[in-house]
C-alpha positions in Angstrom: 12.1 -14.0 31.2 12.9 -9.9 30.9 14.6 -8.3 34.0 12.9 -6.5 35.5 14.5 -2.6 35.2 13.9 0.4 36.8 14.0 3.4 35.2 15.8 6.3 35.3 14.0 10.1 35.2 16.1 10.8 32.2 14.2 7.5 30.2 10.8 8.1 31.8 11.3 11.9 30.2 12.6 10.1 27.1 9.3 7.9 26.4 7.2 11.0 27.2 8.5 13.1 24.7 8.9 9.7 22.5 5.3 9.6 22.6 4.4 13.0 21.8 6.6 12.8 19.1 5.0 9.7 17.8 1.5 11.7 18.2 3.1 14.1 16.2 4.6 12.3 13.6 1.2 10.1 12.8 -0.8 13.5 12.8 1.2 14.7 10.5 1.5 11.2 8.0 -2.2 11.7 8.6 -2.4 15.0 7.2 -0.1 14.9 4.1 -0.7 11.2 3.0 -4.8 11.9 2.9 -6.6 11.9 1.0 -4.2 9.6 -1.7 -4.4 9.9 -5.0 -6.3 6.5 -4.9 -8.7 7.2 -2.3 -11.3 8.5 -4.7 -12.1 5.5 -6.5 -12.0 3.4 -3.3 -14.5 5.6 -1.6 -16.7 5.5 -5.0 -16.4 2.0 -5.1 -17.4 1.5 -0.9 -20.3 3.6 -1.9 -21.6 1.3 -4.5 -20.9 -1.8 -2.0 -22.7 -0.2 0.7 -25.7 1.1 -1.3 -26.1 -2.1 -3.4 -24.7 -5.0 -0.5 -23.3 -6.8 -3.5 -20.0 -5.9 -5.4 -20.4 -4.6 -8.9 -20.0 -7.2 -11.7 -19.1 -4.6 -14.4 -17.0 -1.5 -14.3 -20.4 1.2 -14.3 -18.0 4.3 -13.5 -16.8 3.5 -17.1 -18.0 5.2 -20.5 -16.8 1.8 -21.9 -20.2 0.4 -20.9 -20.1 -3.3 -19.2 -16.9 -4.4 -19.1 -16.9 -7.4 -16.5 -14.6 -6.0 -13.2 -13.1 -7.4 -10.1 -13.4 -5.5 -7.1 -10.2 -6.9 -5.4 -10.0 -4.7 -2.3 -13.7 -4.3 -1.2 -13.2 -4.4 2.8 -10.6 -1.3 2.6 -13.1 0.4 -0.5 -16.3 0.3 2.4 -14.3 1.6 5.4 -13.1 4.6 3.2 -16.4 5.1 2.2 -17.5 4.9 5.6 -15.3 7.2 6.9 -15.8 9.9 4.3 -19.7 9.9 4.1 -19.0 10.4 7.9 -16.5 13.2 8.1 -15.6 13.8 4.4 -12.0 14.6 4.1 -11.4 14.9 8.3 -13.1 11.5 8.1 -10.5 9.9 5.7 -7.2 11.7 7.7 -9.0 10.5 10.8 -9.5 7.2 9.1 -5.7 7.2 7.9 -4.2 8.3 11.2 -6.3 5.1 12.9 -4.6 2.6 10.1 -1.6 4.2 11.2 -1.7 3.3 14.8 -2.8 -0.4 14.0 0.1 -0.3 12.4 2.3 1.2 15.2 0.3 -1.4 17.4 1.4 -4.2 14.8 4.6 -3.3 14.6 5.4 -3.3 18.6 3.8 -6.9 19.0 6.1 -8.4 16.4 9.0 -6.5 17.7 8.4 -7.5 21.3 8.2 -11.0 20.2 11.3 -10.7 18.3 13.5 -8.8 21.2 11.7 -10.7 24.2 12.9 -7.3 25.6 9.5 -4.2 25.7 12.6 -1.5 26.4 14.5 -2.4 23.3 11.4 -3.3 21.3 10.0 0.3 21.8 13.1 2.0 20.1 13.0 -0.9 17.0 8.9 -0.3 16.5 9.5 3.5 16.5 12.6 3.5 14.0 11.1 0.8 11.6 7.7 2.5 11.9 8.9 6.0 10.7 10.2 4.5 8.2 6.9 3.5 6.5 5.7 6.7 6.1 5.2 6.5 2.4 3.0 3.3 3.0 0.5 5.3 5.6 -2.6 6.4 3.6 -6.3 5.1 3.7 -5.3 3.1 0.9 -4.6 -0.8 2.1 -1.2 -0.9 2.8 -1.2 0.1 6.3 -3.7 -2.8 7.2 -1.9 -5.4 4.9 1.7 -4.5 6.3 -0.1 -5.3 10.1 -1.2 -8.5 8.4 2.5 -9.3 7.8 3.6 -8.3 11.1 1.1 -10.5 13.0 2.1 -13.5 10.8 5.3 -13.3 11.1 4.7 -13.2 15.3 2.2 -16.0 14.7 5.4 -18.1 12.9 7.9 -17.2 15.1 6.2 -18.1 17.8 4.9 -21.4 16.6 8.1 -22.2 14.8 10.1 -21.3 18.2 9.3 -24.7 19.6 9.8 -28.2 18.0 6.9 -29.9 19.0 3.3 -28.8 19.6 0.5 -30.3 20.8 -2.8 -30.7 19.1 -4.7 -28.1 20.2 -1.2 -25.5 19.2 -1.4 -26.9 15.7 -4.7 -27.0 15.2 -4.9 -22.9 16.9 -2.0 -21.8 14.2 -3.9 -23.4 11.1 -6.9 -22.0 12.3 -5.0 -18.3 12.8 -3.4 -18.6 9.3 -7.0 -18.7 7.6 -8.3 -16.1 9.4 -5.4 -13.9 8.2 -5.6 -15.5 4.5 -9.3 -14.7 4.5 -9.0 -11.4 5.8 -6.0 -10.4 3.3 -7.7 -11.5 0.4 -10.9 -9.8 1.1 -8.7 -6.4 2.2 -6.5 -6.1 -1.0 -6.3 -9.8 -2.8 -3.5 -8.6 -4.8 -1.4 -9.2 -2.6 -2.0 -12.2 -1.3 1.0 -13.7 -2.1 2.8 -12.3 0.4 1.0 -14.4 3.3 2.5 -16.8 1.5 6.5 -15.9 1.2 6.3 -15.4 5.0 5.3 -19.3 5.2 7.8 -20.1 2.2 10.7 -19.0 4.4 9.8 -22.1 7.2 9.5 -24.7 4.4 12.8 -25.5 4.4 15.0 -26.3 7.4 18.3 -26.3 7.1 20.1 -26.6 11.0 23.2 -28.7 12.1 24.2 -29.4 8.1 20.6 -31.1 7.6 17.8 -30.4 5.3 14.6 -31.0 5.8 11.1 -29.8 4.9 8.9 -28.2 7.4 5.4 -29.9 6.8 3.5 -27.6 9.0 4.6 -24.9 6.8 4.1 -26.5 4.0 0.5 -27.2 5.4 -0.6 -24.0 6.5 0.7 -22.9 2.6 -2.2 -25.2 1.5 -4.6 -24.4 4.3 -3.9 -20.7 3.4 -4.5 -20.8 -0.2 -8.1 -23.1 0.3 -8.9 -20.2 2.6 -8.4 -16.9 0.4 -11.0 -18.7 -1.5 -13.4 -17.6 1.0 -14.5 -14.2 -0.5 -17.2 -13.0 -2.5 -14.8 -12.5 -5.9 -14.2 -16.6 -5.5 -11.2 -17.5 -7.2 -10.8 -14.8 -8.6 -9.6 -12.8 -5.6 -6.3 -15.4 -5.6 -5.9 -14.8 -9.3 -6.2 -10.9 -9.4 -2.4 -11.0 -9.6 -1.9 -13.1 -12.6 -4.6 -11.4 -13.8 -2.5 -8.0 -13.9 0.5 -9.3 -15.6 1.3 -7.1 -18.3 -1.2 -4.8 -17.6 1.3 -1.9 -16.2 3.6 -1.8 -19.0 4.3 1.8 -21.0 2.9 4.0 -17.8 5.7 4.5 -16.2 4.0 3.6 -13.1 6.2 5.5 -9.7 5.6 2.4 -7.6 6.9 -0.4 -10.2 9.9 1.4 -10.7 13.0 0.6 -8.1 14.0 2.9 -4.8 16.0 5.8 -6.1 19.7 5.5 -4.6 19.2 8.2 -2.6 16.1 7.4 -0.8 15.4 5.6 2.8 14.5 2.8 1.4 18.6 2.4 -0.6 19.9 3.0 3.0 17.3 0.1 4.8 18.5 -2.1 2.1 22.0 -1.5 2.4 21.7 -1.8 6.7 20.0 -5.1 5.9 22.7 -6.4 3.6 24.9 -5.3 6.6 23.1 -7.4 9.5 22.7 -9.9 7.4 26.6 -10.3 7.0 26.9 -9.9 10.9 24.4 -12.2 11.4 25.6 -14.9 9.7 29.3 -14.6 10.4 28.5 -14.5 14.3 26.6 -18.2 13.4 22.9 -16.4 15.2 21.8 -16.5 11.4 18.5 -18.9 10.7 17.7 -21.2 7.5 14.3 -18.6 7.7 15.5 -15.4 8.9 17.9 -16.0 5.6 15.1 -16.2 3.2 13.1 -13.7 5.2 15.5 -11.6 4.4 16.8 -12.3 0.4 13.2 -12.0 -0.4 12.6 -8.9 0.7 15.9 -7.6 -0.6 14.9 -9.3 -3.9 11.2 -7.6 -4.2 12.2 -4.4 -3.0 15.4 -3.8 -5.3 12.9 -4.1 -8.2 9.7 -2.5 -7.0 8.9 0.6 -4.6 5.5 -1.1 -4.1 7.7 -3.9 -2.3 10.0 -1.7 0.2 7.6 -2.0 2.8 8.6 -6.2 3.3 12.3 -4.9 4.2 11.3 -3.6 8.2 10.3 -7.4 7.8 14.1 -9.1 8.1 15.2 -5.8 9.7 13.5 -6.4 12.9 14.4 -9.8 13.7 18.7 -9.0 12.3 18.5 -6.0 14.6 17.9 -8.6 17.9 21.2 -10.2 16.4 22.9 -7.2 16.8 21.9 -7.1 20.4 20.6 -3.6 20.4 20.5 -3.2 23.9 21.7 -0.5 26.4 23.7 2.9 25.0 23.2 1.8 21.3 18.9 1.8 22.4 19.4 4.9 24.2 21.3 6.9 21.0 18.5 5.6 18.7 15.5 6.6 21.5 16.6 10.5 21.7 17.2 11.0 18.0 13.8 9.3 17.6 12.8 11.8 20.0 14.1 14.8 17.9 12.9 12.9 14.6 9.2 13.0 16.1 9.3 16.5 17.6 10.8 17.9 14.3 8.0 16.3 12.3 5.4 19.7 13.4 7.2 20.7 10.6 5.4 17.9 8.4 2.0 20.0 10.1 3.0 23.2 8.9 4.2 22.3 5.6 0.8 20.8 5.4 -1.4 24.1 5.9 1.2 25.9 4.2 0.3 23.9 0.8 -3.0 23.3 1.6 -5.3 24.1 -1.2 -9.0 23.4 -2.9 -7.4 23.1 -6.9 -9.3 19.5 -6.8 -12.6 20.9 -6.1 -12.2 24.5 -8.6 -11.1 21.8 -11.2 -14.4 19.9 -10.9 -16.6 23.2 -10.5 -15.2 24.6 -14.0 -16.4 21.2 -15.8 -19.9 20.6 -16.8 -22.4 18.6 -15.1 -21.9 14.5 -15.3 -24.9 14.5 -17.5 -23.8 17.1 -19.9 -20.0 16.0 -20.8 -18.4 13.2 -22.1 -15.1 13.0 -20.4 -11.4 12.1 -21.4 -9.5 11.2 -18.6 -5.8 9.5 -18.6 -3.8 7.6 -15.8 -3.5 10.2 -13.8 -6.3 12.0 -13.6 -9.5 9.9 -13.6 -10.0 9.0 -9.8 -10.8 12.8 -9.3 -13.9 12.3 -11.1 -15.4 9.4 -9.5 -17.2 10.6 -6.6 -18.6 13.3 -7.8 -20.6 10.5 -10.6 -18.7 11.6 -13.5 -18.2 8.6 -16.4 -14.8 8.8 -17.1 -12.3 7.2 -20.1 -9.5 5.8 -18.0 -7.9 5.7 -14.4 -4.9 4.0 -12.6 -6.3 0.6 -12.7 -4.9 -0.5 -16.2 -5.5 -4.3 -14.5 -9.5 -3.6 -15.0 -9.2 -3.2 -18.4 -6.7 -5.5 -19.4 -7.7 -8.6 -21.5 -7.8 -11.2 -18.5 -10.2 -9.1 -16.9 -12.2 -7.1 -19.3 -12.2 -9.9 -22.4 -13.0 -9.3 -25.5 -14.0 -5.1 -24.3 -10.4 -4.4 -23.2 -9.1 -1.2 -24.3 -5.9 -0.8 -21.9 -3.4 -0.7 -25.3 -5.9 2.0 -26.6 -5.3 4.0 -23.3 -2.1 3.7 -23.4 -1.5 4.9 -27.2 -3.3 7.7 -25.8 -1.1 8.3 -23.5 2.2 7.9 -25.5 0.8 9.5 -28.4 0.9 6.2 -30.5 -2.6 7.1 -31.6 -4.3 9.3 -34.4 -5.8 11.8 -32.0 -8.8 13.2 -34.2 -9.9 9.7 -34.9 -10.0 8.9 -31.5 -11.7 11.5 -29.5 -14.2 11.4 -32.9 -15.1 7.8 -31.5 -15.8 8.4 -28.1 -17.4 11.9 -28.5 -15.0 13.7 -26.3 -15.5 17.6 -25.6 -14.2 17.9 -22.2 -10.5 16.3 -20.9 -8.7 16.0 -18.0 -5.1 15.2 -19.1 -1.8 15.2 -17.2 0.3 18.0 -17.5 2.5 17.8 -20.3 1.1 14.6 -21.7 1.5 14.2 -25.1 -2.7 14.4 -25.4 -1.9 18.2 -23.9 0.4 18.8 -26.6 -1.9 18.0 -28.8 -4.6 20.1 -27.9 -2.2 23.1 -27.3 -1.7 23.0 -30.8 -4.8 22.6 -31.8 -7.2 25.4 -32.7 -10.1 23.3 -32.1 -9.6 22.6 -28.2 -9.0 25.9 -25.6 -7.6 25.6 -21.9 -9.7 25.9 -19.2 -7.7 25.3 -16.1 -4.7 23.9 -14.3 -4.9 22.1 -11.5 -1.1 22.6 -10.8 -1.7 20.7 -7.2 -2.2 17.8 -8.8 -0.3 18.1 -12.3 -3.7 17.9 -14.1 -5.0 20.6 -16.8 -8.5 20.4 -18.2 -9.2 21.8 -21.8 -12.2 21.7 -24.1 -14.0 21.8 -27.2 -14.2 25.1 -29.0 -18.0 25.7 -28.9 -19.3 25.7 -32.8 
C-alpha cells in the first residue's frame, strides 16, 4: 500500500509547470513529427477503405497495374484518413498529438504498476516518454508502443501472483487476444513483439530451478490463433516474413543502428548500467533479464527497434529505488526540458513551408503524366490520385507479395544506377519524375540534354525534372 504524502508548495508548483511543460512538449512533437513522410499513403489508403468498406486486393495507386497487395495497417490507414478529410493537415497534428497522449496515458499505467508509487511513477513516465519523440507521428507507432505498455502491465500483474483462480486466467487469455487482434489489425508487422513480451515469462528460473511457465506459453498460442482474426487472414501474421529481403540496397534510416551519439546510445548504455545494479543487488528477475537483452539486442541493430528499450528501463529504474531527492532532480530538469521545448514551436513556424504543395502544382494533371517516382518521393503523390512508379514500401512489391509482377530489384537498380537508364524510362513511358536529390537517376538527367529541371523541393530533398517537349 503507498503512503500517503503530503505535499509540499514547492512540488505542487513542480507538477504544475510539469504539466505545462508536458502540454508543451506534445504540441510541439505534434507540430514537427506531422504530417510524416508516411502519412500520405496511409491517408490514401484509409480513403480507399472508407470509400470502398473492403481493403484493396491489388496495389491500384500503382502504374504496375494489379499487383496482388497486403494492406497490413488498415485501422491506423482509416483513422488518418479520418482525421485529415476532417481537418486536413490540423486534423493529422491534432490526430498525432491525441496518439501522443495515449501514449503518455500508457506509459503512466505501466509505470505506476511497476513503482506501486504515483509520485515516483510520474517523474519515470515523463523522462521515458520524452524520450520517444522520434516514435510520435500519426504513423502506428504511438498506438503499438501503448499496446506494449499495457501488456507488459497485464503480465506483470498476472505474473505477480503464483496462483490465480479461474476466472483471473481465463480474464488474462481473454485480455491477451484482444491486444493480439487489435495489433495485428493496427500495424501486423509487428506482431511479433506481443509475442517477445510473453517470451520473457516462458521460462522461470528462481531459487536455482528452471521451469516453464505454461500460462505463458499458453497465452503465446492463444495470441497467435487470435491475430488471425483480421480481414488480411494469415496473411496479417506473415506480413513480416513476407518482407524479408525486401529492404536490402536502400539504405533504409530506420534499419540502420542508433548513431553513438544519439539518445537512444545513452538509453542503451543506462540500461546495460541497471541491469548490472540490478543483478548484483540479487532484485534482478529470470524476465526482467530477458526483458531487457532483447530489447538491447533489437535496438543495437535497428532504429525501428529503440522504442522497446523504455520497455526494461522502467521496471530496472524501480530497482534503483528512484525515490525522494533522486525523483525530485529528475522532476525540475523535466520541468526545464518541457518548458524549453516552445522552442520545438518556434522552430516549427520558423521552417514552415508549402514546397510539397508548389511541387505538385508545377506537375501535370494525374491524367496527363506518366510519373517516375523513387523511395523517397512517391508518398507525396498519392493523395492527390497521381499513379506513381515506386514508394517506401519495397515489401509490396517484393516477390512474396507481388509474385510473378514483382519489380522491387528493378526499383532498386534504379535507384543505384545498376540500370540502363534510356531503356528503362522507354518501357514505362516516363516524361515527368520525382527523384531524390542527388540520386543517381538525377545525375542522369542533369546530364542529359533530353530531360530539363523543373523544381526543387529542397524541404523534402526531392527535385522534379522532365521531358524536353519535341
Amino acid at each position: 500500500m503507498e503512503k500517503k504524502k503530503l505535499l509540499t508548495l514547492t512540488d505542487k508548483i513542480s507538477y504544475v509547470l510539469l504539466t505545462i511543460g508536458a502540454c508543451i512538449f506534445m504540441t510541439g512533437e505534434g507540430l514537427i513529427s506531422n504530417p510524416d513522410h508516411d502519412s500520405f499513403f496511409l491517408i490514401d489508403l484509409g480513403r480507399y477503405i472508407v470509400n470502398n468498406r473492403a481493403l484493396p486486393k491489388t496495389a491500384y495507386w500503382l502504374i504496375n497495374k494489379d499487383l496482388p497487395t497486403v494492406v497490413q495497417q488498415w485501422m491506423c490507414d482509416v483513422s488518418n484518413y479520418l482525421a485529415y478529410a476532417a481537418g486536413g493537415y490540423t486534423g493529422l497534428v491534432v490526430l498525432g498529438i491525441l496518439f501522443d497522449l495515449i501514449l503518455l496515458v500508457c506509459m503512466f499505467i505501466y509505470c505506476r504498476e511497476v513503482f506501486k508509487r504515483s509520485i515516483a511513477a510520474v517523474a519515470a513516465t515523463i523522462l521515458l516518454w520524452m524520450s520517444l519523440g522520434e516514435f510520435t507521428s500519426t504513423r502506428p507507432f504511438s498506438i503499438t508502443i501503448s499496446v506494449a505498455l499495457l501488456e507488459l502491465t497485464l503480465l506483470h500483474r498476472f505474473f505477480s501472483k503464483e496462483t490465480h483462480t479461474k476466472k483471473e486466467t481465463i480474464k488474462f487469455f481473454v485480455l491477451i487476444a484482444v491486444l493480439f487482434i487489435f495489433q495485428v489489425n493496427w500495424q501486423a508487422s509487428n506482431i511479433l513483439f506481443p509475442v517477445f513480451w510473453l517470451l520473457c515469462y516462458v521460462p522461470v528460473i528462481k531459487d536455482g530451478k528452471f521451469r516453464i511457465n505454461l500460462y505463458a506459453a499458453g497465452a503465446i498460442g492463444i495470441g497467435l490463433l487470435s491475430s488471425l482474426l483480421s480481414p488480411n487472414g494469415i496473411n496479417g501474421p506473415l506480413y513480416l516474413l513476407y518482407s524479408k529481403g525486401s529492404l536490402k540496397g536502400f539504405n533504409i534510416y530506420e534499419c540502420r543502428p542508433p548513431e553513438i551519439q544519439s539518445v537512444f546510445a545513452i538509453m542503451i548504455a543506462v540500461l546495460i548500467a541497471l541491469l548490472t545494479y540490478a543483478a548484483v543487488k540479487r532484485k534482478l528477475t529470470s524476465a526482467q533479464f530477458l526483458l531487457a537483452a532483447g530489447c538491447i539486442f533489437m535496438s543495437v541493430q535497428y532504429l525501428r527497434c529503440c522504442w522497446t528499450l523504455v520497455l526494461p528501463l522502467a521496471q530496472l529504474l524501480e530497482s534503483f529505488e528512484y525515490f525522494g531527492k533522486k525523483e525530485r532532480i529528475v522532476r525540475w530538469a523535466l520541468v526545464a526540458a518541457g518548458l524549453a521545448s516552445v522552442l520545438m514551436i518556434f522552430r516549427y513556424f520558423d521552417e514552415l513551408s508549402d514546397d510539397r504543395q508548389k511541387m505538385i502544382d508545377c506537375v501535370p494533371a494525374p491524367d496527363k503524366v506518366t510519373l517516375y517516382t523513387d523511395f523517397n518521393s512517391g508518398a507525396y503523390f498519392l493523395i492527390d490520385n497521381y499513379k506513381i512508379y515506386f514508394d517506401a514500401r519495397p515489401e509490396l512489391y517484393h516477390k512474396y507479395i507481388a509474385g510473378d509482377k514483382a519489380f522491387t530489384q528493378e526499383a532498386l537498380d534504379a535507384w543505384t544506377g545498376d540500370i540502363d537508364y534510356e531503356k528503362f524510362i522507354a518501357k514505362y513511358g516516363f516524361d515527368w519524375f520525382a527523384v531524390s536529390n542527388n540520386s543517381k537517376m538525377e545525375l542522369y538527367l542533369e546530364s542529359d540534354p533530353d530531360y530539363e529541371f523543373v523544381f526543387d523541393n529542397e524541404d523534402d530533398g526531392i527535385s522534379i525534372y522532365r521531358r524536353v517537349p519535341s
